[in-house]
C-alpha positions as CSV (number, residue, x, y, z in Angstrom):
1,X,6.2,31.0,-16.2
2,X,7.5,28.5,-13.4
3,X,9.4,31.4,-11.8
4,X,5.9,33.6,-11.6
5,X,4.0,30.5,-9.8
6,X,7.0,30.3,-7.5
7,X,4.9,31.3,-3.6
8,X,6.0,30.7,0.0
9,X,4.5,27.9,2.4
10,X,2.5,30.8,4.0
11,X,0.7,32.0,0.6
12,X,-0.5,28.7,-0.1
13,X,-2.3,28.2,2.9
14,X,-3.8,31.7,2.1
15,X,-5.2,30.1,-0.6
16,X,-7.0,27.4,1.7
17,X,-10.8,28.4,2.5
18,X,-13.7,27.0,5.2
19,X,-15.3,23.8,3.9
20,X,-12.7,23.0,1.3
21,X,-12.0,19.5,0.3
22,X,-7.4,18.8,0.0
23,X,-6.0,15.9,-1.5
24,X,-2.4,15.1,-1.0
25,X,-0.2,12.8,-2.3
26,X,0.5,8.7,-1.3
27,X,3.2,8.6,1.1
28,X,6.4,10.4,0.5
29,X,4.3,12.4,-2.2
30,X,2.3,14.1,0.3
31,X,3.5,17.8,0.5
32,X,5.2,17.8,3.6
33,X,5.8,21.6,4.2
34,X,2.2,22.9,3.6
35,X,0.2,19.8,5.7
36,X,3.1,20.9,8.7
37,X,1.9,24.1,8.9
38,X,-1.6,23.7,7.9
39,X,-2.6,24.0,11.6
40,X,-1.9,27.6,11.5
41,X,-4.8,28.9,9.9
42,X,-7.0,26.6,12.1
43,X,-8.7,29.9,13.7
44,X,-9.6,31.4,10.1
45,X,-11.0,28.4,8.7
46,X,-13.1,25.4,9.6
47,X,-14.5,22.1,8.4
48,X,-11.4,21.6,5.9
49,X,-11.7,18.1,4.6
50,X,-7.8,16.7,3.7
51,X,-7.8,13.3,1.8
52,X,-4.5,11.0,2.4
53,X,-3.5,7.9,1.9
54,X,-0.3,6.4,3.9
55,X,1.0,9.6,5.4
56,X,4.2,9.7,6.4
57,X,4.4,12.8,8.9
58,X,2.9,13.5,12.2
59,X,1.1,16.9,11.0
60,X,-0.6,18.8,14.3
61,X,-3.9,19.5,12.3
62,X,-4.7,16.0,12.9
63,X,-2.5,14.9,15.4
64,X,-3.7,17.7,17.8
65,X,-7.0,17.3,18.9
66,X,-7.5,21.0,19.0
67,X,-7.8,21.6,15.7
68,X,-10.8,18.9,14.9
69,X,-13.3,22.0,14.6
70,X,-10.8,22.9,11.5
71,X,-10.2,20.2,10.4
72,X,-10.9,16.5,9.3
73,X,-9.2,13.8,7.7
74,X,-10.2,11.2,5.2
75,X,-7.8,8.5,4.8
76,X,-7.7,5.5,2.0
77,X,-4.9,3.8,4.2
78,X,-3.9,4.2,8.2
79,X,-0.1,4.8,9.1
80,X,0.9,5.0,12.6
81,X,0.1,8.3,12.8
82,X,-3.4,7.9,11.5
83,X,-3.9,5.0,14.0
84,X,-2.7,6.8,17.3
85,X,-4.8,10.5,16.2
86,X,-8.1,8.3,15.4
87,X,-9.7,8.6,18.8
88,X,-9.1,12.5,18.3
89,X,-12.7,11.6,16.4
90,X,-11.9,13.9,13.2
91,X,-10.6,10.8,10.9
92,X,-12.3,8.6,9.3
93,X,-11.5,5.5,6.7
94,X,-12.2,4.9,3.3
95,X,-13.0,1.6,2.1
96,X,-11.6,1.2,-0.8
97,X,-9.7,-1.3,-3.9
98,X,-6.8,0.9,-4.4
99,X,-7.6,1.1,-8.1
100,X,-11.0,2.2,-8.4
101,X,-9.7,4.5,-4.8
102,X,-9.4,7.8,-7.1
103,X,-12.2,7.0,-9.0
104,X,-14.9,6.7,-7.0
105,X,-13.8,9.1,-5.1
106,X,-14.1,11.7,-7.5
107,X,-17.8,10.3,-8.1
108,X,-18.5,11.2,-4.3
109,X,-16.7,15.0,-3.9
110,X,-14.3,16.5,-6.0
111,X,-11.9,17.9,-4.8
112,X,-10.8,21.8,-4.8
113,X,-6.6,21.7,-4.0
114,X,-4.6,19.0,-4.9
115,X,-1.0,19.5,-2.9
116,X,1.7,17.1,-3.2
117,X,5.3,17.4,-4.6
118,X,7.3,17.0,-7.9
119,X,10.6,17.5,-9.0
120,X,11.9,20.6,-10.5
121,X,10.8,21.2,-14.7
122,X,13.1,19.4,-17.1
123,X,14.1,22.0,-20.1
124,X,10.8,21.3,-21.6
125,X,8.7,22.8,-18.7
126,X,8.1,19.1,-17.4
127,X,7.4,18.4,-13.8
128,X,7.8,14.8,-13.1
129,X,5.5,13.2,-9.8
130,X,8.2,11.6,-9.1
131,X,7.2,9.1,-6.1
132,X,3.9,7.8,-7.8
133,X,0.5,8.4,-9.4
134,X,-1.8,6.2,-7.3
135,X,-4.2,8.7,-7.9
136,X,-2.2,11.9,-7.7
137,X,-2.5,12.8,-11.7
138,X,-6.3,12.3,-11.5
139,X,-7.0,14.1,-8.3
140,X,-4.8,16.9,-9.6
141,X,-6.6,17.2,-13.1
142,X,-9.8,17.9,-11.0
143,X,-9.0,20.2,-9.0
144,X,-9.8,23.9,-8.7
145,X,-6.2,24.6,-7.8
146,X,-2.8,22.9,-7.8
147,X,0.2,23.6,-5.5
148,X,3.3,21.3,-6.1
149,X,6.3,21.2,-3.6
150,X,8.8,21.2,-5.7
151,X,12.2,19.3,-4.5
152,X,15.3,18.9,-5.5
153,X,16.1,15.8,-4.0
154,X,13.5,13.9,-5.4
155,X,13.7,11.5,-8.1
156,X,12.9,12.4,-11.4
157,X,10.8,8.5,-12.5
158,X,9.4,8.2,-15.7
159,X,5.6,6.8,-17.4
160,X,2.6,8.6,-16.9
161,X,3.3,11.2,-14.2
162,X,4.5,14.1,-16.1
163,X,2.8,17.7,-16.0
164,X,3.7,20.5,-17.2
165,X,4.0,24.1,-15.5
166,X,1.3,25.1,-17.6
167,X,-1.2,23.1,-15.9
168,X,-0.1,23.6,-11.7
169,X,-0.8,26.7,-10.6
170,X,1.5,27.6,-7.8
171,X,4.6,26.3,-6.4
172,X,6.2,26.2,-3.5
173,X,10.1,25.8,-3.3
174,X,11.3,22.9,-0.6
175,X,14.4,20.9,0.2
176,X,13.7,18.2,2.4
177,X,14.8,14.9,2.4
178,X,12.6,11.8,0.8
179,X,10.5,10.1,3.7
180,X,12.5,6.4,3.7
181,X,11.0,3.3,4.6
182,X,13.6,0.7,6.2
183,X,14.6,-2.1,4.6
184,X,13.1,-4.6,7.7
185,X,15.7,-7.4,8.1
186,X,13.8,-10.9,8.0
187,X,13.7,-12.8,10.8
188,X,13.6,-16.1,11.4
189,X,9.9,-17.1,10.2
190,X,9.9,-14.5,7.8
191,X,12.9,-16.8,5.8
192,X,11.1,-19.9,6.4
193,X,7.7,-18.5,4.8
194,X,10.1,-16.8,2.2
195,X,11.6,-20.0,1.4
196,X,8.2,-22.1,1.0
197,X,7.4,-19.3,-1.4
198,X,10.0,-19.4,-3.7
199,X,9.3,-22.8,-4.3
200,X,6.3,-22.0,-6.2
201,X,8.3,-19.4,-8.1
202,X,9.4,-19.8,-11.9
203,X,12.0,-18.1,-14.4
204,X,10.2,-15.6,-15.9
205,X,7.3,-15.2,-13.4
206,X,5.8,-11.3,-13.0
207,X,6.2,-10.5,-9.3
208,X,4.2,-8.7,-7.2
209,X,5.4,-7.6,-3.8
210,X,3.6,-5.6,-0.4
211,X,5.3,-4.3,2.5
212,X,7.3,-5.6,5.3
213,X,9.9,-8.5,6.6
214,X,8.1,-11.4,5.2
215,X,8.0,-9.7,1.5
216,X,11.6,-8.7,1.9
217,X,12.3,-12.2,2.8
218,X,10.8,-13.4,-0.6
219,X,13.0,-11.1,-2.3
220,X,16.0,-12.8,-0.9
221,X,14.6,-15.8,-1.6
222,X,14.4,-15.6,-5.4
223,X,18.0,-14.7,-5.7
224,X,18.7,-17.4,-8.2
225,X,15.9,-17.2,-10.5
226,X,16.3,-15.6,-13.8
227,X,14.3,-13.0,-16.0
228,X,11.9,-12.8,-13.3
229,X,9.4,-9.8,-14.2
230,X,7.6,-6.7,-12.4
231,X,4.1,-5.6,-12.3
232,X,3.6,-4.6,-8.6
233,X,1.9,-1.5,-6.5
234,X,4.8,-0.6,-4.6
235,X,8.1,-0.7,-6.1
236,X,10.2,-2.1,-2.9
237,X,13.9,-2.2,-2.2
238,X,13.3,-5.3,-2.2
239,X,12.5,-5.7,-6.0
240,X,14.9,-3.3,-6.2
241,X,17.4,-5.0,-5.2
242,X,16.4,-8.5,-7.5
243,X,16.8,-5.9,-9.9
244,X,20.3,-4.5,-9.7
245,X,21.6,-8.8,-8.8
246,X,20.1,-9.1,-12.6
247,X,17.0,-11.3,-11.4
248,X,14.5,-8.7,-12.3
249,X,14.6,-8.6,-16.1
250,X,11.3,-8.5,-17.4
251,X,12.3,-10.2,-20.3
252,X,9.7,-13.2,-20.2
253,X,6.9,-10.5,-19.7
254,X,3.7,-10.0,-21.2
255,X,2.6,-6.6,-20.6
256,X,5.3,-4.1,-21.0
257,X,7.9,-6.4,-21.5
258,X,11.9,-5.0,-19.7
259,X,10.0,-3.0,-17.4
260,X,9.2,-2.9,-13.9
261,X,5.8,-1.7,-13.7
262,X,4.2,0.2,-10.2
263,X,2.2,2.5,-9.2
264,X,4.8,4.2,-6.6
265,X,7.7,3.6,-4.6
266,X,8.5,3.9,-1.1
267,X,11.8,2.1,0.5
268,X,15.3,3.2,1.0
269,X,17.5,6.4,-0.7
270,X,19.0,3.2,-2.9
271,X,16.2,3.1,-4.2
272,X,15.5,6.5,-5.0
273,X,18.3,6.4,-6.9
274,X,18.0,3.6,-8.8
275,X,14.7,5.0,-10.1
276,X,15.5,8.1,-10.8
277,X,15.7,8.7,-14.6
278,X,15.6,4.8,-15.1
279,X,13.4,3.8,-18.4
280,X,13.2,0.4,-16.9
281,X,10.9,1.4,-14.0
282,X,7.2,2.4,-15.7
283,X,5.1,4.1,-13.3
284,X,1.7,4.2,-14.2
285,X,-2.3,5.4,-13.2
286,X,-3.1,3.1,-9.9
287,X,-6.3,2.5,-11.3
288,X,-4.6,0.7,-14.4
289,X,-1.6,-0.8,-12.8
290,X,-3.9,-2.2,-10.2
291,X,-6.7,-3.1,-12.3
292,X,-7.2,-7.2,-12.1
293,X,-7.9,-7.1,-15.4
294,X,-4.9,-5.3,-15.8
295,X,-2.9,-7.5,-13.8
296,X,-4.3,-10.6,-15.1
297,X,-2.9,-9.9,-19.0
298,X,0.7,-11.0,-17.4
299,X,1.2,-14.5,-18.1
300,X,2.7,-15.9,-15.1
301,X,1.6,-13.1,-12.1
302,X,2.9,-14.3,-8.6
303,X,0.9,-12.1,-5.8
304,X,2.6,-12.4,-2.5
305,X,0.8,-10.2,0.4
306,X,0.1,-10.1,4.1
307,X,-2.5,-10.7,6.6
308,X,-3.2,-9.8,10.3
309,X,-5.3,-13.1,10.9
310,X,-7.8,-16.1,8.6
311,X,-10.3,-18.1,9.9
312,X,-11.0,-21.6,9.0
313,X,-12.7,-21.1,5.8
314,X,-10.1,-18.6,4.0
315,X,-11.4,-15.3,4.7
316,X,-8.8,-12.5,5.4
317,X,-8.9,-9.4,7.9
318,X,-5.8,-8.1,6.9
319,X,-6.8,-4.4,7.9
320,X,-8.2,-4.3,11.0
321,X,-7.7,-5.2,15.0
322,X,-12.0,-6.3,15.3
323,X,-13.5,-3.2,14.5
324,X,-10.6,-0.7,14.8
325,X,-9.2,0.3,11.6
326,X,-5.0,-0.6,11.6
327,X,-4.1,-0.2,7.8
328,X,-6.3,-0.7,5.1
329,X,-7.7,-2.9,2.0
330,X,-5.1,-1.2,-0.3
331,X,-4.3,-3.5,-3.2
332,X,-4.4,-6.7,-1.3
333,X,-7.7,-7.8,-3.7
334,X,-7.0,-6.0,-6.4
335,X,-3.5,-8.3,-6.7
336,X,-4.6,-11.3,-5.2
337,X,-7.4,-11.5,-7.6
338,X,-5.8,-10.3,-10.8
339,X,-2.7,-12.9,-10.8
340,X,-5.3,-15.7,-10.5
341,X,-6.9,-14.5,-13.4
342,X,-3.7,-14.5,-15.1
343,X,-2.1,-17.7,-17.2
344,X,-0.4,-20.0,-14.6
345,X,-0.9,-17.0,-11.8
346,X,-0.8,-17.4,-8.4
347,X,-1.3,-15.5,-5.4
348,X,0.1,-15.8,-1.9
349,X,-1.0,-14.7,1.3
350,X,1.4,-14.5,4.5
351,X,1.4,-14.3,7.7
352,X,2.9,-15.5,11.1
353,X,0.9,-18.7,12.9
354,X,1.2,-16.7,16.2
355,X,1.3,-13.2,17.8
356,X,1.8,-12.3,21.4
357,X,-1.1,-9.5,22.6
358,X,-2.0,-8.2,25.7
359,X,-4.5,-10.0,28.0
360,X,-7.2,-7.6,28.6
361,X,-8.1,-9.1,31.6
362,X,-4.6,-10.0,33.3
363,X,-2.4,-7.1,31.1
364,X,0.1,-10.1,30.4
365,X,1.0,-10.6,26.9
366,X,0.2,-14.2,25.7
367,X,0.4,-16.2,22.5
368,X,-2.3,-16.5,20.3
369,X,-2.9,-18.2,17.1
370,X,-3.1,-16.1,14.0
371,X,-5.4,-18.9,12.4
372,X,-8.9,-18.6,14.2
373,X,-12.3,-20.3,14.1
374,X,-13.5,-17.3,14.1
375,X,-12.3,-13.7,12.7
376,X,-12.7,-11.2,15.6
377,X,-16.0,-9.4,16.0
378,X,-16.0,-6.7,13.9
379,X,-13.4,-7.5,11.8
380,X,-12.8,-6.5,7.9
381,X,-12.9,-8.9,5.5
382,X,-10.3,-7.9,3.0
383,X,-9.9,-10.4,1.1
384,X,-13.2,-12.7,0.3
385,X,-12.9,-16.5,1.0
386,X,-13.3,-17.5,-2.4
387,X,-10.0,-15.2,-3.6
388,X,-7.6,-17.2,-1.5
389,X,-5.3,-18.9,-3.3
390,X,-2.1,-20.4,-1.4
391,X,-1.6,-19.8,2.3
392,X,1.9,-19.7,4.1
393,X,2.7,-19.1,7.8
394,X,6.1,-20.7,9.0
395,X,4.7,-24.4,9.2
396,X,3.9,-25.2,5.6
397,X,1.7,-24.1,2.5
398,X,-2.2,-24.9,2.5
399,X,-3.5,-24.6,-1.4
400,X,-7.1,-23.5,-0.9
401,X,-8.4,-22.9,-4.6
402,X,-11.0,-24.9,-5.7
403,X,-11.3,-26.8,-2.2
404,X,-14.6,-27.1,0.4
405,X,-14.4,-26.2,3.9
406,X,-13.8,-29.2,4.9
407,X,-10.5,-29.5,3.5
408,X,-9.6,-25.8,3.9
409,X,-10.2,-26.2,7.8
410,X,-7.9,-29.4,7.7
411,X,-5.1,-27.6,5.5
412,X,-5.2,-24.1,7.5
413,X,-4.6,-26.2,10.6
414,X,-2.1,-27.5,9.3
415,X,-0.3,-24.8,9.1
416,X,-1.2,-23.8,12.3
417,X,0.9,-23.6,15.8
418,X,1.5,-27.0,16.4
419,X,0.2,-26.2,20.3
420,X,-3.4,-24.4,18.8
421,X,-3.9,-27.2,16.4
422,X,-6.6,-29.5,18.9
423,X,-8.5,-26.6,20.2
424,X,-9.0,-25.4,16.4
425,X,-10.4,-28.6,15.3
426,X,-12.8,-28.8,18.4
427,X,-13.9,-24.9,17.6
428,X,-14.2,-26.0,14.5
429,X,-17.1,-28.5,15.0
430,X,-18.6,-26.9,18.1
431,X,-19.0,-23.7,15.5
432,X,-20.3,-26.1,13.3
433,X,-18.1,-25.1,10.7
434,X,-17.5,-28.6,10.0
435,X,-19.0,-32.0,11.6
């Protein structure tokens, strides 16, 4: 039966009609070959609707502006890509928590072709999703039709991402290799913040881990801990790599105890391989994994995650530049909140005291705090105020549960450039933030 759903690139985008609504897969399980060539039907169809979420490839039909009358895009998280086509004015954002992102998604439109990519079937007639299932199983379960790119090269990961040929109805044969995500080397305030971290970091804690040098960092900081546990979004090479030293066992856990439980994985080709056929890595439905109920049954959760800037009084834009969309909400709350409602959780969020930006007025780049009176106008709350737990930028930790604004102002400037420190206490009061 697989060999009589086998089609070419150009007969699944045959199947592809005016005003249908695509969803592809998370990052490297978007199907790469179809959305690269989906621009060539632009004159026979128009207003097709494609749903992604961190795309990975420059595609024309949204890159290329000529092709907005065909086609639109709806994305649950921005890439570079995303970012720079935006102005095009066919792309818009999703707010979303990444576990309820499927969900209520399918309660607004639902969806007629799911396209993403799988490995080839096992001897049972088994296709395994191979990179994750955010929300890939679900959105493929409701569509009208399913075309799978099905390659070699990826790996074959194990939990609750299996279908069988029986249920997709075409394929298309591929062999290109697995979009990678470098391993970022940390810098120098990305070691400091990783080292405040591990501080607050047991033996047998359940780690979670985001994207990036100051995550990567963390990871190298828990080197000598033992039996540390998994229960993350993204499975990272970072956690990958805690894993191989013998860090990672999962030993202490509480929910699915000896294994490293995600939702999907994006980092190097080591890390392909070390998840491919490996029963310790569990990946599961996003909108269970990422659940803070979910996350919360693990005795011990550690959240650690990024943000672009805070104010004064906790909250978190950790999405947006004002009002222009840069990445998205993605499981920042989902996380953050869960591990506090976990036993002796604790969540973490990151970032640098500083940044250097352009000068809109003089087009010199200057320094500016990260820590603000003020978020910028426009900006996206991501994560509330009254979710922030521990705080970490390269000058120190400010503990924020439980405390009034008062002490949160105090604590955040703290932790603030040494040189922004005075103007953000006198912001502080003439905002009347505090008196």
């Amino acid at each position: 039966m697989y060999n009589d759903k086998i089609i070419t690139v150009e007969q699944a985008l045959s199947k592809i009609k005016s005003n249908d609504v695509i969803v592809t897969g998370l990052g490297g399980s978007e199907a790469r070959e179809i959305l690269s060539k989906l621009h060539t039907i632009a004159d026979t169809v128009k207003n097709v609707r494609v749903t992604t979420c961190l795309p990975m490839n420059n595609a024309d039909y949204f890159m290329d502006p000529q092709y907005k009358d065909s086609f639109t895009m709806d994305g649950w998280f921005y890439t570079g890509p995303i970012r720079k086509a935006h102005k095009n004015g066919n792309i818009s954002y999703i707010p979303n928590h990444l576990h309820l992102a499927g969900v209520k998604r399918l309660h607004h439109v639902k969806p007629n072709i799911y396209m993403g990519n799988a490995t080839p079937p096992d001897k049972h007639g088994f296709v395994s999703l191979s990179l994750g299932n955010t929300y890939e199983k679900r959105m493929l379960e409701a569509s009208d039709i399913v075309i799978l790119e099905i390659n070699p090269k990826l790996p074959r990961t194990l939990g609750d991402l299996e279908v069988h040929v029986n249920d997709i109805d075409y394929f298309v044969q591929v062999d290109y290799d697995i979009p990678e995500l470098p391993d970022a080397e940390p810098n120098e305030k990305d070691l400091k913040i990783g080292s405040y971290i591990a501080q607050f970091i047991n033996d047998g804690d359940c780690i979670q881990l985001g994207i990036g040098g100051i995550p990567n960092a963390v990871a190298a900081s828990l080197m000598d801990k033992k039996d540390l546990g998994v229960h993350t979004e993204m499975l990272t090479t970072g956690l990958m790599k805690l894993a191989k030293a013998g860090v990672v066992t999962g030993k202490k856990k509480t929910l699915h105890r000896g294994k490293m439980v995600a939702t999907f994985a994006l980092g190097t080709k080591e890390l392909y391989d070390f998840i491919d056929d490996n029963p310790s890595c569990l990946f599961l439905d996003g909108n269970y994994v990422n659940d803070p109920y979910v996350v919360g049954q693990n005795d011990n959760q550690v959240s650690i995650n990024t943000t672009i800037e805070i104010d004064l009084t906790g909250q978190c834009c950790s999405e947006s530049i004002g009002s222009v969309q840069f990445s998205g909400t993605g499981g920042q709350a989902d996380t953050a909140i869960g591990a506090q409602n976990a036993k002796n959780g604790r969540s973490f969020i990151t970032l640098y005291s500083t940044a250097m930006v352009k000068n809109k007025k003089t087009g010199e780049r200057e320094e500016i705090s990260k820590i603000v009176p003020q978020l910028k106008q426009g900006a996206y709350v991501t994560l509330s105020r009254n979710d922030v737990d521990y705080v970490v930028t390269e000058y120190g930790v400010a503990a924020l549960r439980g405390t009034n604004i008062k002490e949160r102002v105090e604590r955040l400037i703290n932790i603030a450039h040494p040189k922004f420190r005075e103007q953000l206490r006198k912001d502080a009061k003439e905002f009347g933030i505090i008196y």
